[in-house]
N, CA, C and O atoms as CSV, one atom per row, in Angstrom:
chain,resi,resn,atom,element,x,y,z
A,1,UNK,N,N,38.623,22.928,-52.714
A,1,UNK,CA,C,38.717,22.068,-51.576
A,1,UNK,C,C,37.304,21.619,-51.194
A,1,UNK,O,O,36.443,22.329,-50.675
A,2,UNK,N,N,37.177,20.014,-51.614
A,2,UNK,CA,C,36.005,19.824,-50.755
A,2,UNK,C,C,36.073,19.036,-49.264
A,2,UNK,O,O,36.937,18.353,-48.714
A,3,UNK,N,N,34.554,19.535,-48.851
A,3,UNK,CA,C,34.609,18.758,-47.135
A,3,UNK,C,C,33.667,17.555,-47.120
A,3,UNK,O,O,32.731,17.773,-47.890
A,4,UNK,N,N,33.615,16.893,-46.787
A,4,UNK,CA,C,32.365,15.595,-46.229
A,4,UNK,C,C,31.939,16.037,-45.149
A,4,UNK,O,O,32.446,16.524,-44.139
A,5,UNK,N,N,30.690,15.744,-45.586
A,5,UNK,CA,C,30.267,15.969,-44.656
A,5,UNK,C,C,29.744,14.537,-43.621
A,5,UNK,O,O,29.492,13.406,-44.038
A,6,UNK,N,N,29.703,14.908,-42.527
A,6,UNK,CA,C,29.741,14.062,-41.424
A,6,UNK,C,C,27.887,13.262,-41.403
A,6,UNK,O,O,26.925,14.024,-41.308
A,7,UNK,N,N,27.746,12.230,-41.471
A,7,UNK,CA,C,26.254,11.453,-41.072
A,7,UNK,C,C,25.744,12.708,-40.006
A,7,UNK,O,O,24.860,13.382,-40.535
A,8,UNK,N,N,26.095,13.149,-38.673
A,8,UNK,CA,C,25.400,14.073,-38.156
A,8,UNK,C,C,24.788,15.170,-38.875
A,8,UNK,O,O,23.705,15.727,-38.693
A,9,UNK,N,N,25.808,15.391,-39.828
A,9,UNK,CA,C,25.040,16.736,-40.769
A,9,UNK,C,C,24.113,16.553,-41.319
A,9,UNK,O,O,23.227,17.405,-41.255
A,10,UNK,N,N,23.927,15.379,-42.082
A,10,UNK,CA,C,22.895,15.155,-43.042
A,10,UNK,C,C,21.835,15.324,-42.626
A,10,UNK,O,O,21.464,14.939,-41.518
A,11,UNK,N,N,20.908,16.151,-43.732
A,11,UNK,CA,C,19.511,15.936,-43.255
A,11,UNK,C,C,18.832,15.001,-43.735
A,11,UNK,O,O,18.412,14.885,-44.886
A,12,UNK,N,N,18.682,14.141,-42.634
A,12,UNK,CA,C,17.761,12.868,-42.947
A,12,UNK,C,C,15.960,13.341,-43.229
A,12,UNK,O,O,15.032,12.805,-43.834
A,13,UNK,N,N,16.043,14.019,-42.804
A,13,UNK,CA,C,13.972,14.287,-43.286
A,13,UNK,C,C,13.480,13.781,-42.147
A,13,UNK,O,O,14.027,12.937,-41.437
A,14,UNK,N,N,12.311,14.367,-41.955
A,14,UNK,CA,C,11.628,14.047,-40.134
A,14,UNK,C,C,11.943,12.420,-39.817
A,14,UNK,O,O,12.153,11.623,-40.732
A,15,UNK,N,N,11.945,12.087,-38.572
A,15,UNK,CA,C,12.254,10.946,-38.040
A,15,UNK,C,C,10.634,10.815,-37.758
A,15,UNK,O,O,9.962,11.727,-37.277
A,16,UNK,N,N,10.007,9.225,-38.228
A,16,UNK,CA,C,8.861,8.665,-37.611
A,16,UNK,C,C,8.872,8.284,-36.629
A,16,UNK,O,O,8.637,9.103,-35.741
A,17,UNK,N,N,9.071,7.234,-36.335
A,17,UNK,CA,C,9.756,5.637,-35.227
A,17,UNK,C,C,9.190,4.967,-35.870
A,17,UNK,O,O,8.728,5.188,-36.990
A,18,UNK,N,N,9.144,3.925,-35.158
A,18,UNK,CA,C,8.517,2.537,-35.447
A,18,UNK,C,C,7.700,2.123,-34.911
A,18,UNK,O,O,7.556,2.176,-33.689
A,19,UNK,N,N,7.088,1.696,-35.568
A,19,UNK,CA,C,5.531,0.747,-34.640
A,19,UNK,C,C,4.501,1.990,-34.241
A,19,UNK,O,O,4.054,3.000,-34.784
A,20,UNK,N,N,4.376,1.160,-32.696
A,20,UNK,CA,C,3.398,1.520,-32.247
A,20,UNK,C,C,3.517,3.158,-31.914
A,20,UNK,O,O,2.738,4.107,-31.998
A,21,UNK,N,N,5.196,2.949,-31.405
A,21,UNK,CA,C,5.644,4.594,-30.965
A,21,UNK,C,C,5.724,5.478,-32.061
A,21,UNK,O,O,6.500,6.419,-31.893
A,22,UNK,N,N,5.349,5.445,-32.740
A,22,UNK,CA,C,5.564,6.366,-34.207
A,22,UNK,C,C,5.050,7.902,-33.922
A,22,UNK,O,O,4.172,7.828,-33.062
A,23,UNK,N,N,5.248,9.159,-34.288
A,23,UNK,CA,C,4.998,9.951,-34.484
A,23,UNK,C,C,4.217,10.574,-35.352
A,23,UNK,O,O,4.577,11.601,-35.927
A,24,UNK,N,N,2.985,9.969,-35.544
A,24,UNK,CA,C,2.059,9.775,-36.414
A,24,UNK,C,C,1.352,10.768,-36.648
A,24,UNK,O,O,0.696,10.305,-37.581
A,25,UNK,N,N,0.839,12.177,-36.461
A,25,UNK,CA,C,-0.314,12.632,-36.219
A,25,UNK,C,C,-0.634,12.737,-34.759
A,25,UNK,O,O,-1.826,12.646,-34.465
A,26,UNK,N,N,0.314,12.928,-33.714
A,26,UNK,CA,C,-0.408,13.082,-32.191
A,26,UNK,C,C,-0.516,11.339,-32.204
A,26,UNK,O,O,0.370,10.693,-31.645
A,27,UNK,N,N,-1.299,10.866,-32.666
A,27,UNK,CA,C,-2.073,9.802,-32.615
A,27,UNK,C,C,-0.794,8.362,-31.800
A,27,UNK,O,O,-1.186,7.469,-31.049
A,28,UNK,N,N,0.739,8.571,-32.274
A,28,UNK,CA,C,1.616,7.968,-31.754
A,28,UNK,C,C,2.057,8.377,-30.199
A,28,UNK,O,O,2.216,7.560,-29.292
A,29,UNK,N,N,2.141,9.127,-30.142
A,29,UNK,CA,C,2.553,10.244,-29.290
A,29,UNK,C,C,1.391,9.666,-27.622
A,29,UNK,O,O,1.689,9.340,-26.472
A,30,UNK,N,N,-0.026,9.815,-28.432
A,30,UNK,CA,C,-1.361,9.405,-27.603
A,30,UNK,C,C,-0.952,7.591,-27.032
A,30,UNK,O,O,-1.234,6.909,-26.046
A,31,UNK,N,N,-0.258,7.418,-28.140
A,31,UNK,CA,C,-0.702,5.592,-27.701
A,31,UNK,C,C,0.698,5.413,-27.306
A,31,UNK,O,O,0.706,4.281,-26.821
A,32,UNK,N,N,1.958,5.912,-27.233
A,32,UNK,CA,C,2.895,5.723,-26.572
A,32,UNK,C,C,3.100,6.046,-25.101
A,32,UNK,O,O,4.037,5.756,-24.358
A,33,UNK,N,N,1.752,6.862,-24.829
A,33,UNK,CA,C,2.036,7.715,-23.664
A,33,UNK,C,C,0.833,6.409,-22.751
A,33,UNK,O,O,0.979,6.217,-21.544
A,34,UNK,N,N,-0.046,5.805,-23.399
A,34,UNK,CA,C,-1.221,5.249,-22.926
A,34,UNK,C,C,-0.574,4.152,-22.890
A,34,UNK,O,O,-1.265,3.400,-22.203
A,35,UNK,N,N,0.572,3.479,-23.306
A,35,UNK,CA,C,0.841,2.057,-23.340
A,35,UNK,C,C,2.269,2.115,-22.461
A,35,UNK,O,O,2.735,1.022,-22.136
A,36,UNK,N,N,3.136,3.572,-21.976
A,36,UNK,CA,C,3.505,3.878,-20.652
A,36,UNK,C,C,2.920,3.409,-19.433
A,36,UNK,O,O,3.185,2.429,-18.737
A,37,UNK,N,N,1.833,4.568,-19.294
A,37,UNK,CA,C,1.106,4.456,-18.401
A,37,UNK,C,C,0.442,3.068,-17.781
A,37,UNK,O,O,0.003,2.766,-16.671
A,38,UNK,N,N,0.566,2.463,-18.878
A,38,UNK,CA,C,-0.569,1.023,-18.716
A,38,UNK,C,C,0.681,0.250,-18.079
A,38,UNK,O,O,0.418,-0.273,-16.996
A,39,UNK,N,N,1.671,0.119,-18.428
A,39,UNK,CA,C,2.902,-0.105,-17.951
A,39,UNK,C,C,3.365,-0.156,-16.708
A,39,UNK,O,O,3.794,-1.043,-15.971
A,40,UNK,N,N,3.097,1.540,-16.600
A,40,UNK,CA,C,3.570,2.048,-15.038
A,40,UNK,C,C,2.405,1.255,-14.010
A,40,UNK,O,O,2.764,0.787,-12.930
A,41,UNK,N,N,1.098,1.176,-14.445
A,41,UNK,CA,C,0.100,1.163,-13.630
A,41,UNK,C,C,0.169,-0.450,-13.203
A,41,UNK,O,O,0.113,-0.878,-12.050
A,42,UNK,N,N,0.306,-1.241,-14.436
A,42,UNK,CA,C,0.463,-2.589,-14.111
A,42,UNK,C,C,1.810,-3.050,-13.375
A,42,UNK,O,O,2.065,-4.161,-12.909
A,43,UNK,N,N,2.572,-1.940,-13.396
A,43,UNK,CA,C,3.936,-2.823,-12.957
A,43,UNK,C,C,3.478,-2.253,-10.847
A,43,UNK,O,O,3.865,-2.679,-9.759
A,44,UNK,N,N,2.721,-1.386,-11.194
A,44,UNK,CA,C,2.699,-1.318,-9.725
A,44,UNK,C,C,1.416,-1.854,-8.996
A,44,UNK,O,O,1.383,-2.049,-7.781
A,45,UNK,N,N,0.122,-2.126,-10.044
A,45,UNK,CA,C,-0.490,-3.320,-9.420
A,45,UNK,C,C,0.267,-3.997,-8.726
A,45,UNK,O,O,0.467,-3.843,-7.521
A,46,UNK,N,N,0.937,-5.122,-9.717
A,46,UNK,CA,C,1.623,-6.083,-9.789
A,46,UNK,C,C,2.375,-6.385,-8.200
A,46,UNK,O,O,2.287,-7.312,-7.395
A,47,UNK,N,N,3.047,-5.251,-8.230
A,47,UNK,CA,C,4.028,-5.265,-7.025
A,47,UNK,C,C,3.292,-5.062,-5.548
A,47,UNK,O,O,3.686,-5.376,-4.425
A,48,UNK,N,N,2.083,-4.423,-5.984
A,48,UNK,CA,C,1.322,-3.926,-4.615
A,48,UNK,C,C,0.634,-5.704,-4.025
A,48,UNK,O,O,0.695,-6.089,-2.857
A,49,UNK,N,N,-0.025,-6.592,-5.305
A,49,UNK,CA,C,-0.250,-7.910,-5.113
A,49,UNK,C,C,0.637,-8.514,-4.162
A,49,UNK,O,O,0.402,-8.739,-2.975
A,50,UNK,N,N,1.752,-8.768,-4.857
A,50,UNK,CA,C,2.810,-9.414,-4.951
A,50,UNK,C,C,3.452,-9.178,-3.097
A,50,UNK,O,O,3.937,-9.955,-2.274
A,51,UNK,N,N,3.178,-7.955,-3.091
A,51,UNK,CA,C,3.684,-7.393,-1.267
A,51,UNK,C,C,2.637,-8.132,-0.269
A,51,UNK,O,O,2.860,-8.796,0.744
A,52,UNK,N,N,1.570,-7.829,-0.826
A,52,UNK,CA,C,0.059,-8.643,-0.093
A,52,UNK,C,C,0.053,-9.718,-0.042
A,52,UNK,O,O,-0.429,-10.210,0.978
A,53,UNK,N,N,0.460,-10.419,-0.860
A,53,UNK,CA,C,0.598,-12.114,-0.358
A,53,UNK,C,C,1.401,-12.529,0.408
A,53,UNK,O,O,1.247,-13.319,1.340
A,54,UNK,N,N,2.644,-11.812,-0.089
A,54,UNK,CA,C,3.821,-11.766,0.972
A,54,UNK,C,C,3.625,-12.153,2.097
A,54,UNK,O,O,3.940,-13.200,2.662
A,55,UNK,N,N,2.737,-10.703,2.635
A,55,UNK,CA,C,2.830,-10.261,3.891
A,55,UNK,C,C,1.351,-11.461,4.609
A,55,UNK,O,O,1.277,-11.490,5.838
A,56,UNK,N,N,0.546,-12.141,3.985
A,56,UNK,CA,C,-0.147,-12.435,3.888
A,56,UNK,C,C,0.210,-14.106,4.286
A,56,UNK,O,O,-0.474,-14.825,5.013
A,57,UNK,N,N,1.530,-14.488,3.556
A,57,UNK,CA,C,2.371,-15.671,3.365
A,57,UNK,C,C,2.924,-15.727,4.699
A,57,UNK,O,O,2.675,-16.691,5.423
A,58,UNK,N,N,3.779,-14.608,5.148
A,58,UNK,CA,C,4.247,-14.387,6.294
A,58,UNK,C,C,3.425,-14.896,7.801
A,58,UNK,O,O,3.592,-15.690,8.727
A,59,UNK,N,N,2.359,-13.762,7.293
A,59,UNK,CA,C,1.746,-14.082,8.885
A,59,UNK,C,C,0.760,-15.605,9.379
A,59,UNK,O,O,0.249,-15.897,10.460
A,60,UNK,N,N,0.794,-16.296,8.136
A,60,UNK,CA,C,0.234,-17.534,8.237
A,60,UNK,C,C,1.428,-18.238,8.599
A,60,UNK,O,O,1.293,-18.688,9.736
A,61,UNK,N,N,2.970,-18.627,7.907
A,61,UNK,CA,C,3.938,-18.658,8.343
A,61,UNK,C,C,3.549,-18.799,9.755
A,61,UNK,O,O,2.919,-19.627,10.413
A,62,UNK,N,N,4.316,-17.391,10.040
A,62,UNK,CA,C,4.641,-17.535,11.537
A,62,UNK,C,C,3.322,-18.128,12.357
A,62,UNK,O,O,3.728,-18.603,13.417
A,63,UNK,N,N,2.027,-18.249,12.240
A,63,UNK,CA,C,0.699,-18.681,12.840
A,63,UNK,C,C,1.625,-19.954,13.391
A,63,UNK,O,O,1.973,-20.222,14.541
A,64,UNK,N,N,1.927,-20.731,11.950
A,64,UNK,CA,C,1.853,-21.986,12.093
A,64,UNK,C,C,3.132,-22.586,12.921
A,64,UNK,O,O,3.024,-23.673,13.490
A,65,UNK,N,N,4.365,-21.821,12.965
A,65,UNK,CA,C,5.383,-21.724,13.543
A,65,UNK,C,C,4.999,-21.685,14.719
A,65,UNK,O,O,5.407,-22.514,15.532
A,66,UNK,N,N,4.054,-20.620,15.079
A,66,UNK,CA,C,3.654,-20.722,16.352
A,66,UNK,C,C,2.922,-21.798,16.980
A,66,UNK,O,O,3.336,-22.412,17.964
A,67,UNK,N,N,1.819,-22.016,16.388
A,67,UNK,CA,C,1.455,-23.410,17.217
A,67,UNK,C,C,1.993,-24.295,16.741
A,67,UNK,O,O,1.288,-25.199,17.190
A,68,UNK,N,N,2.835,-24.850,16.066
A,68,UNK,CA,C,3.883,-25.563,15.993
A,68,UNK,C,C,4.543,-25.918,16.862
A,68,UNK,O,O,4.752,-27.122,17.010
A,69,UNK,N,N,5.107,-24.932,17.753
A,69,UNK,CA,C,6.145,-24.418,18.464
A,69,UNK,C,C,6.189,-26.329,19.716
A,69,UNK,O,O,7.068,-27.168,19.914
A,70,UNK,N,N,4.660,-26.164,20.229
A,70,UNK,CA,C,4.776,-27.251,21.220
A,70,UNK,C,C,5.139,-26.541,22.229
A,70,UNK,O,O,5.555,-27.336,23.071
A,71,UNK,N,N,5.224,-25.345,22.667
A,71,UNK,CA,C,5.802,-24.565,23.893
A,71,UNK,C,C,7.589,-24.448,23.879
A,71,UNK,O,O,8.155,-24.020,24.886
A,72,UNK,N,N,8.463,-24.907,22.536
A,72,UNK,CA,C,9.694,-24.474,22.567
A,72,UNK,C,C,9.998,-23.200,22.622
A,72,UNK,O,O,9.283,-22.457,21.950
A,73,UNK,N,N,11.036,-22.632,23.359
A,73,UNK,CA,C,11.195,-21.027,23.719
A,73,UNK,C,C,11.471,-20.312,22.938
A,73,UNK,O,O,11.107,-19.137,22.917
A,74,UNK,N,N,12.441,-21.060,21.815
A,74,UNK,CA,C,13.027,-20.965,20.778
A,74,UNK,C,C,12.440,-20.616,19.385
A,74,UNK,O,O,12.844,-19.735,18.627
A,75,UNK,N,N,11.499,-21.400,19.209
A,75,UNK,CA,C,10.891,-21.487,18.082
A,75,UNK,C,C,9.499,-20.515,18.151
A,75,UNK,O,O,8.970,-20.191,17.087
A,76,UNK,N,N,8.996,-20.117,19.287
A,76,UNK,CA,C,8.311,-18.911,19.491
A,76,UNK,C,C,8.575,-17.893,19.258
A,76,UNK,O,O,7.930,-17.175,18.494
A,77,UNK,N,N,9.887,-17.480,20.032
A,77,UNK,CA,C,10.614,-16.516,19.437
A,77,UNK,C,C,10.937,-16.513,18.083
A,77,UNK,O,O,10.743,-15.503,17.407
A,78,UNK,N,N,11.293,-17.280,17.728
A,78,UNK,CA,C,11.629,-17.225,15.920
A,78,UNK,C,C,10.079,-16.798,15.361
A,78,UNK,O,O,10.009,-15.723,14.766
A,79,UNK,N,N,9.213,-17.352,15.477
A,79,UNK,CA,C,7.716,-16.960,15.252
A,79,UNK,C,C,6.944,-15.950,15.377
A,79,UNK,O,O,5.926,-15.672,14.744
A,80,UNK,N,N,7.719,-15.125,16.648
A,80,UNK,CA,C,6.976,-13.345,16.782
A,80,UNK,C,C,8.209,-12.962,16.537
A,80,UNK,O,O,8.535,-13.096,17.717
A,81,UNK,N,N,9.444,-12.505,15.903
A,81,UNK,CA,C,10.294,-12.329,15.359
A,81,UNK,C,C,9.791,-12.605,13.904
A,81,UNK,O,O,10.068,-11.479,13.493
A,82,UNK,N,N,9.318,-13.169,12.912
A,82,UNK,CA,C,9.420,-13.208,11.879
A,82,UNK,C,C,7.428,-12.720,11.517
A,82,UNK,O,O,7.065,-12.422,10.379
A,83,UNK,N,N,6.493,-12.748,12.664
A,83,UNK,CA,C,4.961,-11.709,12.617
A,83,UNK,C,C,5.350,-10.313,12.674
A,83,UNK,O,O,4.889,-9.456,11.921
A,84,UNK,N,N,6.641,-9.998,14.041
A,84,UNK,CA,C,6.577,-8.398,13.630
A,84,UNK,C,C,7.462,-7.689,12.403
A,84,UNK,O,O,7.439,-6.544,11.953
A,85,UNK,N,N,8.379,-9.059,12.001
A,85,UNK,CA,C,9.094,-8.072,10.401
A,85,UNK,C,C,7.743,-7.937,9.740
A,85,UNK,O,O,7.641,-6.810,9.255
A,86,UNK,N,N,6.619,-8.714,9.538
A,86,UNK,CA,C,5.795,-8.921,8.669
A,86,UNK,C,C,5.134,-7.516,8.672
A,86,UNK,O,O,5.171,-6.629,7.819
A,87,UNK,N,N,4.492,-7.575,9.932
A,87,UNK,CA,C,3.837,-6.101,10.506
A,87,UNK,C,C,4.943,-5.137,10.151
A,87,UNK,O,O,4.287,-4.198,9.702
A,88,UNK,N,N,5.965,-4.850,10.087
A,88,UNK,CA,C,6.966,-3.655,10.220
A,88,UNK,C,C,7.053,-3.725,8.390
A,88,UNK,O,O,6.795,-2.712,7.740
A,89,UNK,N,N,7.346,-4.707,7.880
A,89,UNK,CA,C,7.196,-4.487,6.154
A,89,UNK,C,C,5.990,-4.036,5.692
A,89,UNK,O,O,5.929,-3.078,4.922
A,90,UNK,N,N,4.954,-4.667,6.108
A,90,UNK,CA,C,3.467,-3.559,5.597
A,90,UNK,C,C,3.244,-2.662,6.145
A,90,UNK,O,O,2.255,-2.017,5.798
A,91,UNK,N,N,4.081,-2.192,7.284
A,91,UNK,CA,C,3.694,-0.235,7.927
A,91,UNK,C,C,4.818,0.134,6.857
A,91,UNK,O,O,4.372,1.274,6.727
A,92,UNK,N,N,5.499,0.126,6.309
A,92,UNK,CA,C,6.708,0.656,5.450
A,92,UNK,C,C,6.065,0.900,4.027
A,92,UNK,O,O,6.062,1.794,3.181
A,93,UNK,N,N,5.561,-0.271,4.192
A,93,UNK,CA,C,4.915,-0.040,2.566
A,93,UNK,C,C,3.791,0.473,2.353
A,93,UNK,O,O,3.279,0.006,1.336
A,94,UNK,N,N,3.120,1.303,2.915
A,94,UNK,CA,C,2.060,1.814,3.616
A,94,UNK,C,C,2.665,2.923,3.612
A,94,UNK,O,O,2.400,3.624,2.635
A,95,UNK,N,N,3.757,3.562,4.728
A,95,UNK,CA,C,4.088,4.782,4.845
A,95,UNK,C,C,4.671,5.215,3.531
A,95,UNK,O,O,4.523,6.307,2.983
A,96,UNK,N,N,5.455,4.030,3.060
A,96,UNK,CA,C,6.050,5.089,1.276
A,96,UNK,C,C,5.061,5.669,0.518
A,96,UNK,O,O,5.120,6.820,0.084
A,97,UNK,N,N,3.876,4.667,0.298
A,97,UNK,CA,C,2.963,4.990,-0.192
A,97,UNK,C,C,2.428,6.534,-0.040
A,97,UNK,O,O,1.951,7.302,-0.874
A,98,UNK,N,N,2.671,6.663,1.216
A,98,UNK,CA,C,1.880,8.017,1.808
A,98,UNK,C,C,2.709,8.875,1.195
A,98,UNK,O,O,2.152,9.767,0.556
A,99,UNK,N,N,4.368,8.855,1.212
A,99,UNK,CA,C,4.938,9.858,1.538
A,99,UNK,C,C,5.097,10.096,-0.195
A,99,UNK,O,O,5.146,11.228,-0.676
A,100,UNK,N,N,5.147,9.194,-0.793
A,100,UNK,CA,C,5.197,9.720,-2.353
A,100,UNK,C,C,3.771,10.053,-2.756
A,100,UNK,O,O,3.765,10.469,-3.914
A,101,UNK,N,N,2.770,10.024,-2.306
A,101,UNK,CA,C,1.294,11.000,-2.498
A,101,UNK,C,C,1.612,12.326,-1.776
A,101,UNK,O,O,1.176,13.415,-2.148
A,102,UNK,N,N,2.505,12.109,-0.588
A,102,UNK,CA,C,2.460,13.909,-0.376
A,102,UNK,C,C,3.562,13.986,-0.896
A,102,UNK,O,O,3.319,15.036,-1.491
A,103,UNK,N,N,4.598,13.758,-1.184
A,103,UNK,CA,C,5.501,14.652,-2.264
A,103,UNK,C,C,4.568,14.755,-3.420
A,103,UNK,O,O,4.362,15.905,-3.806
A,104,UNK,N,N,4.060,13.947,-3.951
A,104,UNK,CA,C,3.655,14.377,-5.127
A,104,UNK,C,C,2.766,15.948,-4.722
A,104,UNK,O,O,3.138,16.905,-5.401
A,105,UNK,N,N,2.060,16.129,-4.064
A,105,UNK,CA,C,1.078,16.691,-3.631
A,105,UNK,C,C,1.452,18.236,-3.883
A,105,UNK,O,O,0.929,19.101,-4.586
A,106,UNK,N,N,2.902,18.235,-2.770
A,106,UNK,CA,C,3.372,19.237,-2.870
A,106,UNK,C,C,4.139,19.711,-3.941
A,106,UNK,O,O,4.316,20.918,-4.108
A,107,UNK,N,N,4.628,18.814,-4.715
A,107,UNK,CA,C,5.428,19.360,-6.271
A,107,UNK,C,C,3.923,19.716,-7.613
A,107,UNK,O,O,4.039,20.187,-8.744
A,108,UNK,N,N,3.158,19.446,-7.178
A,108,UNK,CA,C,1.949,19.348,-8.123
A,108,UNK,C,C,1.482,18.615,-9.214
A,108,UNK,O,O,0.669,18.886,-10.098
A,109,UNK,N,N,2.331,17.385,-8.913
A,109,UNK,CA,C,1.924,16.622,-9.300
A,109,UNK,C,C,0.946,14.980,-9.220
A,109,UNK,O,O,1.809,14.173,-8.878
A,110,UNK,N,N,0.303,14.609,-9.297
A,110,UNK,CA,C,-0.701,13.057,-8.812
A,110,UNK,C,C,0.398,12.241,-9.287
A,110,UNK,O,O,0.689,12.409,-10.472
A,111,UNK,N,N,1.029,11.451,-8.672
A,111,UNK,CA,C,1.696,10.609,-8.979
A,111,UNK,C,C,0.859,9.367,-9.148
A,111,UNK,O,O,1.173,8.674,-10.116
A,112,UNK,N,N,-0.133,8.947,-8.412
A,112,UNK,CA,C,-0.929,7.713,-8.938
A,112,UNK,C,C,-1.743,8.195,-9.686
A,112,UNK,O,O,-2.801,8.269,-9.061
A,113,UNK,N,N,-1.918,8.763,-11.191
A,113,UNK,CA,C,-2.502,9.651,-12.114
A,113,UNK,C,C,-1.248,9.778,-13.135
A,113,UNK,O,O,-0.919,10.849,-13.643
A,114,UNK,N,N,-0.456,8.288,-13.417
A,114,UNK,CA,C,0.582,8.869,-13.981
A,114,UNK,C,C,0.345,9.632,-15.932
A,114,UNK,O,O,0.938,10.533,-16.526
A,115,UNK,N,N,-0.738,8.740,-16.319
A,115,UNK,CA,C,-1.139,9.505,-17.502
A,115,UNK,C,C,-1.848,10.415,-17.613
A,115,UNK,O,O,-2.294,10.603,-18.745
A,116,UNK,N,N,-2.250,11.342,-16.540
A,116,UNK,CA,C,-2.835,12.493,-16.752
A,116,UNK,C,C,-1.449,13.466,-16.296
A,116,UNK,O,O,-1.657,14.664,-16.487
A,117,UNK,N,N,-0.304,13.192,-15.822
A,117,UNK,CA,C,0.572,14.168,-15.576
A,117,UNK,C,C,1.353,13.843,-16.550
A,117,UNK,O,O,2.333,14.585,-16.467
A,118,UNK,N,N,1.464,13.118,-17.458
A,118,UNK,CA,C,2.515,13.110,-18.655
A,118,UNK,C,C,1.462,13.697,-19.796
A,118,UNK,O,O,1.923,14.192,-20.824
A,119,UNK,N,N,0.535,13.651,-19.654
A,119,UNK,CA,C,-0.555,14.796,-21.071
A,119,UNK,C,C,-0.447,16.129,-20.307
A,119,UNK,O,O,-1.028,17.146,-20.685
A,120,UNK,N,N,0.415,16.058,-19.092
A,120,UNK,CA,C,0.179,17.913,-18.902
A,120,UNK,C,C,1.339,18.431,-19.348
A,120,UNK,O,O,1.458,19.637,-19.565
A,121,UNK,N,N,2.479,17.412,-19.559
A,121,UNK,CA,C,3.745,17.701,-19.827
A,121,UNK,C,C,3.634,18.235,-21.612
A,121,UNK,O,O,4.192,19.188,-22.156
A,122,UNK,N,N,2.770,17.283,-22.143
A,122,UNK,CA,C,2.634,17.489,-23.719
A,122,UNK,C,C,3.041,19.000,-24.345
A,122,UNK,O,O,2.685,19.816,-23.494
A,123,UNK,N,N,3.511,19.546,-25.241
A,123,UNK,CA,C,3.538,20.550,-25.638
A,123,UNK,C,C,2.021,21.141,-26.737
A,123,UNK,O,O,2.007,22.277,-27.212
């Protein structure tokens, strides 16, 4: 009686990857973890910009809303109504900031240090 064996069984022989992520000598391992990081770091530049103009967009906005206004009651209000979301979105984004540096803090890890805490993970 014979059995087949199943594709899971087979031994395929070490797995490389591909490219850049390859398992090369450490050497893949090094540049997969560095082209993460570069990743993580740029995607949160990016977003930290991106909030700053915003908020930046906003409060010129409402400036101009405001003297705009001509003394309408209406449109003032719409104008410090749309300065203090502005102010209340950059204390928010400000306080997350904080609060994921002290979680990190306390779990022991640097979270803005993301490639020096994934080389501590390394085996």
């Amino acid at each position: 009686m014979t059995y087949t064996r199943l594709l899971a069984q087979q031994n395929l022989g070490p797995i490389q990857g591909i490219g850049p992520l390859s398992t090369n000598a450490h050497a893949g391992y090094t540049n997969a973890v560095v082209q993460f990081t570069g990743f993580i770091s740029n995607t949160v530049a990016l977003l930290s910009i991106v909030g700053g103009l915003w908020f930046v967009y906003q409060i010129i906005l409402a400036s101009v809303q405001w003297i705009g206004g001509g003394g309408d009651k209406q449109t003032i209000d719409t104008a410090k109504k749309r300065l203090m979301n502005a102010m209340i979105g950059l204390f928010l984004v400000i306080t997350a900031y904080s609060i994921v540096g002290l979680i990190g803090r306390f779990v022991g890890i640097n979270i803005y240090d993301v490639e020096q805490s994934i080389f501590r993970l390394a085996p």
